[in-house]
Each structure stands twice: as C-alpha cells, then as structure tokens.
C-alpha positions as CSV (number, residue, x, y, z in Angstrom):
1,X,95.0,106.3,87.5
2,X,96.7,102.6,86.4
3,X,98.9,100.5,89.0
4,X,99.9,97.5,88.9
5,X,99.0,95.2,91.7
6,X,100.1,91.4,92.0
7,X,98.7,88.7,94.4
8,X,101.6,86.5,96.2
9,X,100.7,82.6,98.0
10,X,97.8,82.3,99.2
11,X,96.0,85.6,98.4
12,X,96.5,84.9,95.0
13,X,93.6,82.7,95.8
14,X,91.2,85.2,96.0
15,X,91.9,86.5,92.0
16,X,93.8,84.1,90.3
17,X,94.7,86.8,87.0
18,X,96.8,88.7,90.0
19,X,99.1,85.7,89.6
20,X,100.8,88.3,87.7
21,X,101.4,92.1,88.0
22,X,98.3,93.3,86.0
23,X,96.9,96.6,85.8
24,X,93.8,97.7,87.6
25,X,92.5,101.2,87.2
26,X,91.5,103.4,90.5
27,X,90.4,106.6,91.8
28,X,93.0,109.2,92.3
29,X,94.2,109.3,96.0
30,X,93.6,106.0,96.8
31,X,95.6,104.4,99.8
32,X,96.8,100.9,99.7
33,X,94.2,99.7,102.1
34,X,91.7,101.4,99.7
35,X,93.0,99.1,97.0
36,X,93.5,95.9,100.0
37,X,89.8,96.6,100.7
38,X,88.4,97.0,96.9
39,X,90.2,93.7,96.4
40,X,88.0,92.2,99.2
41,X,91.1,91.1,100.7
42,X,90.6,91.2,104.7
43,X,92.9,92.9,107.0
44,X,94.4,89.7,108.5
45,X,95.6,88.0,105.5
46,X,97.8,90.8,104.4
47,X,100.9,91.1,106.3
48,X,103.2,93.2,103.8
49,X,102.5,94.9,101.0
50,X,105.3,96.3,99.1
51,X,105.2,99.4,96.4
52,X,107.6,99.6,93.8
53,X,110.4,97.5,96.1
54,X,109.5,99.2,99.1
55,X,107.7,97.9,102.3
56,X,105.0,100.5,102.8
57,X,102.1,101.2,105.4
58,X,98.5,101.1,104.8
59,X,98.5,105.0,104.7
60,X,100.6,104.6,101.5
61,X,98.5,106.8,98.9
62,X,99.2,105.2,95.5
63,X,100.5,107.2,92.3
64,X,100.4,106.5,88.7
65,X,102.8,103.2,87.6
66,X,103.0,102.2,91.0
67,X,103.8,98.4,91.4
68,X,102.5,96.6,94.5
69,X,102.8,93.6,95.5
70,X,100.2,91.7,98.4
71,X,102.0,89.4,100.7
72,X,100.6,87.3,103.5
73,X,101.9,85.7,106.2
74,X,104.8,83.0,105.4
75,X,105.0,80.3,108.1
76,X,107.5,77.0,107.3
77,X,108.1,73.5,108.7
C-alpha cells in the first residue's frame, strides 16, 4: 500500500525529501504510529498528525492514497 506522508518544521529535519508529500510504500494495516515509528520519529516530537485534512489519533490505521501530514509542537515569541 502507497501514502503519502510529508514532514512539517522541525521534523522535517529528520528526512529532508519529506519536505514534500512523497510516497512511501507500507504494509497493509499499518497505524499512524506504525509509520511515526518506521520514520524513527519519537513520540514527543509529534504533536499532530493529520490524514487527508483531518486531525487523527495514533490508532488511525492507514488506507491506500492516504495523505498525512507530521506536525510538531509550534511555540512563538
């Protein structure tokens, strides 16, 4: 199965290509922390991650064509 996955701030960091949405293929089934975790992205630098202009939880089990998008934490000055 294809999704596309992007990488927004600072996470984007961590695999610069995910700058963009870009496809990655996975395993059937998988959750969004299943894809969080396959990125090597920890727990505490994701605070949203929203599928196909939806906030979703971590129990979110991903479909074909989805569209996520990794958000940290935004803090201003």
């Amino acid at each position: 199965m294809k999704v596309k996955v992007k990488l927004i701030g600072i996470l984007s960091h961590y695999y610069p290509a995910l700058r963009e949405f870009k496809s990655v293929e996975l395993e059937d089934g998988i959750t969004v922390e299943g894809l969080r975790k396959k990125l090597g992205l920890s727990e505490d630098l994701v605070t949203f991650v929203i599928v196909n202009d939806e906030m979703v939880e971590n129990s979110y089990k991903l479909r074909e064509n989805d569209k996520v998008l990794f958000l940290p934490a935004v803090s201003g000055g």
